[in-house]
C-alpha positions as CSV (number, residue, x, y, z in Angstrom):
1,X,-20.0,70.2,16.6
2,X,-19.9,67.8,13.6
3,X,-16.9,67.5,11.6
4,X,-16.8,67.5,7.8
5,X,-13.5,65.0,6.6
6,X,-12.6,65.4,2.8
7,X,-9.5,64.4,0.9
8,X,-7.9,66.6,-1.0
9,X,-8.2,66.2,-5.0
10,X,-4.5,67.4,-5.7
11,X,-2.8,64.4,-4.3
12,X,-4.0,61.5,-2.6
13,X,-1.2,62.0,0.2
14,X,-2.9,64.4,2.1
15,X,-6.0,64.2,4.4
16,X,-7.8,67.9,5.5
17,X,-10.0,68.0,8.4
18,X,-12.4,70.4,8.3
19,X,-14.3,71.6,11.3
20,X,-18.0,73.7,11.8
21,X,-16.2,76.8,12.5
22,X,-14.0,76.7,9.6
23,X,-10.2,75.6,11.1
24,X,-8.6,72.9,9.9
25,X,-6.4,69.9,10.3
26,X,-4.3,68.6,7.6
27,X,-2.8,65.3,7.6
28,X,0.0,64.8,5.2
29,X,2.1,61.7,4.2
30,X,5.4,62.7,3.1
31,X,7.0,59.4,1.4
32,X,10.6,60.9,0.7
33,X,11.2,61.7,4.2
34,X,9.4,58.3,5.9
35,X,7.0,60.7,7.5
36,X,4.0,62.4,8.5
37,X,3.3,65.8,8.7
38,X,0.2,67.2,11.0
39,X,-0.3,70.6,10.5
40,X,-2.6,72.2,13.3
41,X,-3.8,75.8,14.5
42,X,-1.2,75.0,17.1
43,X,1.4,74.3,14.8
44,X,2.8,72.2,13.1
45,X,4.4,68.6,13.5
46,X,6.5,66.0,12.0
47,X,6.3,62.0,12.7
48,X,8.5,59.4,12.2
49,X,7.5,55.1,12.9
50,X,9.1,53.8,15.6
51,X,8.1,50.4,16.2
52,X,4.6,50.2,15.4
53,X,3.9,54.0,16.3
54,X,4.4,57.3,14.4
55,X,6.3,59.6,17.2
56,X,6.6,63.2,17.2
57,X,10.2,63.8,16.3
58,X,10.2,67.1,18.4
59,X,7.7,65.9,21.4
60,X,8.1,62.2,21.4
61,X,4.3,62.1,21.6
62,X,2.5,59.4,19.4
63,X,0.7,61.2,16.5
64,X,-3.0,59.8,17.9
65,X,-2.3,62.0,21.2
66,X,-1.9,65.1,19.1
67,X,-4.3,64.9,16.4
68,X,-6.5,64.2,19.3
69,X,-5.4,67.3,20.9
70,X,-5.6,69.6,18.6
71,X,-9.1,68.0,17.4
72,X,-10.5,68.7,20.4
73,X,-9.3,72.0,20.9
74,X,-10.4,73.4,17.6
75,X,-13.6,71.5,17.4
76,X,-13.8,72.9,21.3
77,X,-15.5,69.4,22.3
78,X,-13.6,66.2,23.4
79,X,-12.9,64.3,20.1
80,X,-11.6,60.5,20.3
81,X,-10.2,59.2,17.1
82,X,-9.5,55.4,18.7
């Protein structure tokens, strides 16, 4: 399944991921906060850096485990972004 990745042209603080059958991933840096939102069909998931890793603040899972997750889930084919 190929993946399409465009940024979005309202703010340069947000990344969507768009996949062949139309779902998305959006990846959004939010700068007053000191975090990162990920915003999935599964829901949705806030990350703060600890040490040199941005950690679920719900999950404790890093955020390259669960955009990896849910990529592969909605792309329905293993997808590896390391």
């Amino acid at each position: 399944m190929a993946i399409a990745i465009s940024t979005a042209k309202s703010t340069a603080c947000v990344l969507t991921i768009t996949f062949e059958n139309g779902s998305k991933i959006i990846i959004n840096r939010q700068e007053p906060l000191h975090q990162v939102w990920l915003a999935t069909k599964q829901g949705g998931y806030h990350f703060d850096m600890k040490g040199d890793e941005w950690i679920c603040d719900r999950s404790g899972e890093t955020f390259w485990d669960l955009l990896e997750q849910a990529a592969t889930q909605q792309a329905d084919e293993t997808v590896s972004f390391r």
